[in-house]
C-alpha positions in Angstrom: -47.6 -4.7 48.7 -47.9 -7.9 46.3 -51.3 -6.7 45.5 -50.5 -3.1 44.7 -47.3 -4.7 42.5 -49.7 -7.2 40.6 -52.3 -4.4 40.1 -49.4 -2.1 38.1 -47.8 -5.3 36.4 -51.6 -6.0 34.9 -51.8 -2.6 33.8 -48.3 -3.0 32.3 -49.2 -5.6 29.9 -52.8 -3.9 28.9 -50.9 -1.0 28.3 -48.1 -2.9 26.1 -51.7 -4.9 24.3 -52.9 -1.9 23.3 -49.8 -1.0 21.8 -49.1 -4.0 19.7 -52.5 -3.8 18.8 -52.4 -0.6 17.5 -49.7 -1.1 15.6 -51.4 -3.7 13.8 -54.3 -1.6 13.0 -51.9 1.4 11.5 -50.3 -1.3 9.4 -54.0 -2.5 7.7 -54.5 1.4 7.4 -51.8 1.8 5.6 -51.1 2.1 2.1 -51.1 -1.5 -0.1 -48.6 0.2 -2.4 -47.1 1.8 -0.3 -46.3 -1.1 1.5 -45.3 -3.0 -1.6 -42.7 -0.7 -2.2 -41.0 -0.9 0.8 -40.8 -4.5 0.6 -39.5 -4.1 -2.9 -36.6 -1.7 -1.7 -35.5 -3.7 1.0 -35.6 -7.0 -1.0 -33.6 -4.8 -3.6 -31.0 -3.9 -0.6 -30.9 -7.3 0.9 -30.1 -8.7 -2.6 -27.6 -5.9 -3.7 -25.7 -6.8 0.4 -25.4 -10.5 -1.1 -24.1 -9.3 -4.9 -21.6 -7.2 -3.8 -20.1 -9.5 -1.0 -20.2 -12.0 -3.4 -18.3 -10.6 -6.3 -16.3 -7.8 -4.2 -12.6 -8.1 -5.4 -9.9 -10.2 -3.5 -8.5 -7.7 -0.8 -5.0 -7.4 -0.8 -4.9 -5.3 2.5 -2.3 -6.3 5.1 -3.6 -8.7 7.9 -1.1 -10.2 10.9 -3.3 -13.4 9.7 -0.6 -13.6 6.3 2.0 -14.7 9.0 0.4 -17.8 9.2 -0.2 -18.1 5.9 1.7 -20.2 3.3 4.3 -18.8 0.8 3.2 -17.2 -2.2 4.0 -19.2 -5.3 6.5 -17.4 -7.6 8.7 -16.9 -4.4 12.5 -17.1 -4.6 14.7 -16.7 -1.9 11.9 -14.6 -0.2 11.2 -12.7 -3.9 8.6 -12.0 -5.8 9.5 -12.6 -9.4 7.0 -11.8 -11.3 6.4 -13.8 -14.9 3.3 -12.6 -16.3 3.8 -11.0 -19.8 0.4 -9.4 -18.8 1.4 -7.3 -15.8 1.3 -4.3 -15.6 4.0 -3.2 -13.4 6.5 -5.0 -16.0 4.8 -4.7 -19.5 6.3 -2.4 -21.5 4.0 -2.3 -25.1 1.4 -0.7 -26.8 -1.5 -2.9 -24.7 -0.4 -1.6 -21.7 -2.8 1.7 -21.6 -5.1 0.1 -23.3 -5.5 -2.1 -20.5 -5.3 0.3 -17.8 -8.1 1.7 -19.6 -10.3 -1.4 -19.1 -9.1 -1.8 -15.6 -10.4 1.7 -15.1 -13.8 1.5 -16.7 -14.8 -2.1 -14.8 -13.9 -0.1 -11.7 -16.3 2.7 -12.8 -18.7 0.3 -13.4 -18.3 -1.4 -10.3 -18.1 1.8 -8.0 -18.4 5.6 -10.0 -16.7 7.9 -12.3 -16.5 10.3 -9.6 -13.3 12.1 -9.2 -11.5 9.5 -11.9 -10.8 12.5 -14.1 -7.0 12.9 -13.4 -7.0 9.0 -13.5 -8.8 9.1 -17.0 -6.3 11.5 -18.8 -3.7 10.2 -17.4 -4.6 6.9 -19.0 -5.6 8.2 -22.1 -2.3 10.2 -22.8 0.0 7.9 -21.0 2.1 7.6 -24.3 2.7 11.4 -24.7 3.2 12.1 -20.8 5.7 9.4 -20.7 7.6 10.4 -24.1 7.8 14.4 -23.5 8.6 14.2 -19.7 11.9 16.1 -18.9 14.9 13.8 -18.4 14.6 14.7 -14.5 11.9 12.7 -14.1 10.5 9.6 -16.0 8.3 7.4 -14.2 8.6 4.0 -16.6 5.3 2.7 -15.9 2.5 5.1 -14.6 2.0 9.4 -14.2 -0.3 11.2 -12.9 -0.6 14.6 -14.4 -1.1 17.5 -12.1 0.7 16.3 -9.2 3.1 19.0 -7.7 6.4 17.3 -7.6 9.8 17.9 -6.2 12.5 15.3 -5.6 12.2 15.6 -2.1 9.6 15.7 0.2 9.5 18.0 3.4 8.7 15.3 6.6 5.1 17.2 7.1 4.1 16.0 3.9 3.2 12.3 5.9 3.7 13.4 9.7 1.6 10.7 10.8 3.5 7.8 9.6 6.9 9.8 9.8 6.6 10.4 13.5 5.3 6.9 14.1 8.3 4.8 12.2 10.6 7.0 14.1 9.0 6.1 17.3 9.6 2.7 16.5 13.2 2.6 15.3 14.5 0.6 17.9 11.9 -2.2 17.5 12.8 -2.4 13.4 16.2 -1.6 14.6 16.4 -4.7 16.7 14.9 -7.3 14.2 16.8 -5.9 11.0 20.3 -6.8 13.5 18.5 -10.2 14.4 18.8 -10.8 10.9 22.0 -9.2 9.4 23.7 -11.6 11.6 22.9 -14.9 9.5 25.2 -13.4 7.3 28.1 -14.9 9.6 26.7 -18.1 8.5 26.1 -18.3 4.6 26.8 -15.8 1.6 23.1 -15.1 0.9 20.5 -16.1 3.3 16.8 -17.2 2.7 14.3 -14.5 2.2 17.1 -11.8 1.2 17.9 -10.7 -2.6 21.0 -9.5 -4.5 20.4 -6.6 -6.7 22.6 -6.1 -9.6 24.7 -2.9 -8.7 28.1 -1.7 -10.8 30.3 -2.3 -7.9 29.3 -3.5 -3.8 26.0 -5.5 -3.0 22.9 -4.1 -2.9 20.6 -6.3 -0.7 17.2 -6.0 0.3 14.6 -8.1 2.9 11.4 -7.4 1.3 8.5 -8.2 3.9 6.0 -6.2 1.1 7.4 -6.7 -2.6 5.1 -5.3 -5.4 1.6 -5.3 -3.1 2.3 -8.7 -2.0 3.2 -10.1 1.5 6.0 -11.7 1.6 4.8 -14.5 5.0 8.0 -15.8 5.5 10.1 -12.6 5.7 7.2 -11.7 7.6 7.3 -14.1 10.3 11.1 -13.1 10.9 10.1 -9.2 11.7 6.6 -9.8 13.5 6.7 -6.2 15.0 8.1 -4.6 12.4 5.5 -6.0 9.8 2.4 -5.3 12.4 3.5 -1.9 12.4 3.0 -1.4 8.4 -1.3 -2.3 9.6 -1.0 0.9 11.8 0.5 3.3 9.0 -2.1 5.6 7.5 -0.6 6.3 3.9 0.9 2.7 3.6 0.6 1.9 -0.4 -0.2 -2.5 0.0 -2.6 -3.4 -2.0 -1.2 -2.4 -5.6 2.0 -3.4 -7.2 3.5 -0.1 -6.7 3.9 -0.7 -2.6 7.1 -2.1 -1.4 8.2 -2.6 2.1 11.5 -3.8 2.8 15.2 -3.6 5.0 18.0 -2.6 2.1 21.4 -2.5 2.4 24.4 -1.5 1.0 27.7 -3.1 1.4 31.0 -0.6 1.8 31.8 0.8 -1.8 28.3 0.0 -3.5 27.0 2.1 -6.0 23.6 1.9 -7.2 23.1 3.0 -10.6 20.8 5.8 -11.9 17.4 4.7 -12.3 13.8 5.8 -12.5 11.1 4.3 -10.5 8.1 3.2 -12.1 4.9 5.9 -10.5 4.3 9.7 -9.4 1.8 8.6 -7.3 4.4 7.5 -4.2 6.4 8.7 -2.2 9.3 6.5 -1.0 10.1 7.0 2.4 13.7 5.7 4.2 13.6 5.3 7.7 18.1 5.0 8.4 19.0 1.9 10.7 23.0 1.9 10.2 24.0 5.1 8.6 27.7 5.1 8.4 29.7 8.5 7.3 30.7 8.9 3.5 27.0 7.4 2.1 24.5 9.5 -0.2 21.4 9.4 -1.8 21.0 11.8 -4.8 17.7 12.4 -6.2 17.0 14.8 -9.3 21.1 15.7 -8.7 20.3 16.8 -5.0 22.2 14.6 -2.7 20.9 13.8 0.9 22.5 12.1 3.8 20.8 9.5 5.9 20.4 10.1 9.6 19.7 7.0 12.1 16.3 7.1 13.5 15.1 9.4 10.7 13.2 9.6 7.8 13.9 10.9 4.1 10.8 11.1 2.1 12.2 11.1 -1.9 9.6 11.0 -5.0 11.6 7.9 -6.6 10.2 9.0 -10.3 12.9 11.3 -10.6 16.5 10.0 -11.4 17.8 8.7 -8.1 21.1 7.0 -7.4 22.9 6.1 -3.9 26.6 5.2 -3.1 28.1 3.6 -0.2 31.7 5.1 0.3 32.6 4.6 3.9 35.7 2.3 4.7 34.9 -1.7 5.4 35.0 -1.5 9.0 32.2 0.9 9.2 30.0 -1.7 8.2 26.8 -1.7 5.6 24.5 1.3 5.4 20.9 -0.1 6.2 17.4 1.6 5.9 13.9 0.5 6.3 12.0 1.1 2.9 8.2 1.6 2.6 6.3 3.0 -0.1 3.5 5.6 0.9 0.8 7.4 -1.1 2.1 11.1 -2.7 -0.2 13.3 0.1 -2.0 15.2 -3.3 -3.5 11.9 -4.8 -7.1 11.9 -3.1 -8.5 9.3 -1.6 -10.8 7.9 -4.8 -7.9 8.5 -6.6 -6.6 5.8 -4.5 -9.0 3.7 -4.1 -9.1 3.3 -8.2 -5.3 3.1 -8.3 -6.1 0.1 -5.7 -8.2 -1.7 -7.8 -6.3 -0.9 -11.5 -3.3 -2.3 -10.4 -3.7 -4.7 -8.1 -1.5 -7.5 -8.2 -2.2 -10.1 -10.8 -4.1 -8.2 -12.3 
């Protein structure tokens, strides 16, 4: 038996000889130039790998990684407050499309002009969109033309991550009570922020605040932040996405406002939704329901009131911005990289 199993092994490895040398001979048949250019395109690949890891923007995605991280500087009280005459999400001048306009071409540069062309007129007539737009609805810093709009959105339009923060409502539920309950201790605790508001408090817990994490708001709702990472239509890595727990105080009133963009949808997931509170959006008033979502374009002239009595307690939602479902995905990607924060 050894014998016959030696015999087949020998003619194993004259087999696998005759391979490798065959091989060898097709190589010396073939083509010098042929050859050449191989080399030459892979050379080209290898170095284009290297070039575009090496210069490849900073990501901005979320990563349970930021809860280790240190606190962003500019924070206060848990807040991004942002200083920088030059960004965009606060500039209001004459530079401002101009900019957007440089943004866009270094990312068409980088990547391709491909499907920019909603992008590109919106940029170029920024000025006359924003000046002639009914009173309805004024996004202050950014439209996108050609975007069907309506003040509110039916829960279809982002069933994915609808069905999925209300399958979670207990978890955000449980950590948003963990932390209402510091307010037993102090006026104002770390990593919450008063909003100006004609009458009441407005409060919000941003764990997400203009595309940037916020780590130590963060490390106080560890589930509730993971989830965001598991959210298909999550807007995080430009200065339009917000994630946050906001509340209102018994008889607050926020005042009519505009948000900045088109291009979002904001949705409210209700924690503590106590009778006698509203949300009116384009003059159509909504009710929060716990456990629920209310997807709202927040372009359009929005206001909300708290009027239950004191013992009811605050009304409470869990805010996260999401991409409008008819902005494609290299639409997105672009808006990604034109306003990404800081830049």
């Amino acid at each position: 038996m050894s014998l016959e199993w030696l015999a087949g092994w020998s003619g194993s490895l004259d087999r696998l000889r005759d391979l490798i040398a065959g091989g060898i001979q097709s190589v010396r048949d073939c083509d010098t130039t042929a050859l050449g250019t191989v080399a030459f395109l892979l050379a080209m690949f290898v170095w284009y790998c290297y070039h575009v890891g090496r210069e490849q923007p900073r990501t901005y995605a979320l990563g349970n990684s930021l809860l280790q991280g240190v606190d962003t500087n500019g924070l206060q009280n848990g807040y991004t407050h942002c200083h920088s005459p030059e960004c965009v999400r606060c500039a209001h001048n004459d530079g401002l499309n101009q900019k957007l306009y440089h943004n866009l071409q270094e990312y068409a540069k980088r990547y391709s002009w491909s499907g920019m062309g909603r992008i590109r007129k919106g940029i170029r007539e920024q000025g006359r969109y924003l000046s002639s737009r009914p009173s309805i609805q004024k996004p202050e810093v950014f439209f996108l033309p050609d975007l069907p709009t309506m003040p509110y959105f039916p829960r279809d339009a982002q069933k994915h991550d609808v069905e999925l923060l209300e399958r979670n409502f207990q978890t955000i539920a449980c950590e948003f009570e963990a932390l209402y309950k510091a307010f037993s201790n102090c006026s104002l605790p770390q990593g919450w922020k008063a909003n100006s508001t004609p009458s009441g408090e407005w409060l919000t817990f941003y764990l997400v605040n203009q595309g940037t994490c916020v780590p130590r708001n963060c490390r106080k709702c560890p589930r509730t932040y993971r989830l965001l990472g598991s959210l298909r239509t999550c807007i995080g890595n430009n200065v339009f996405g917000n994630a946050c727990i906001s509340v209102l105080t018994p008889g607050a009133v926020i005042a009519e406002h505009y948000g900045p963009t088109n291009i979002r949808i904001r949705c409210h997931l209700g924690l503590k939704t106590p009778s006698n509170c509203e949300l009116v959006v384009g003059g159509e008033p909504q009710c929060w329901a716990e456990g629920r979502c209310l997807l709202f374009d927040d372009s359009f002239l929005h206001t909300a009131f708290h009027g239950g009595a004191p013992e009811e307690g605050p009304r409470a939602v869990f805010m996260v911005d999401l991409w409008h479902p008819n902005v494609a995905a290299a639409e997105r990607q672009a808006l990604d990289f034109i306003f990404a924060p800081g830049r």
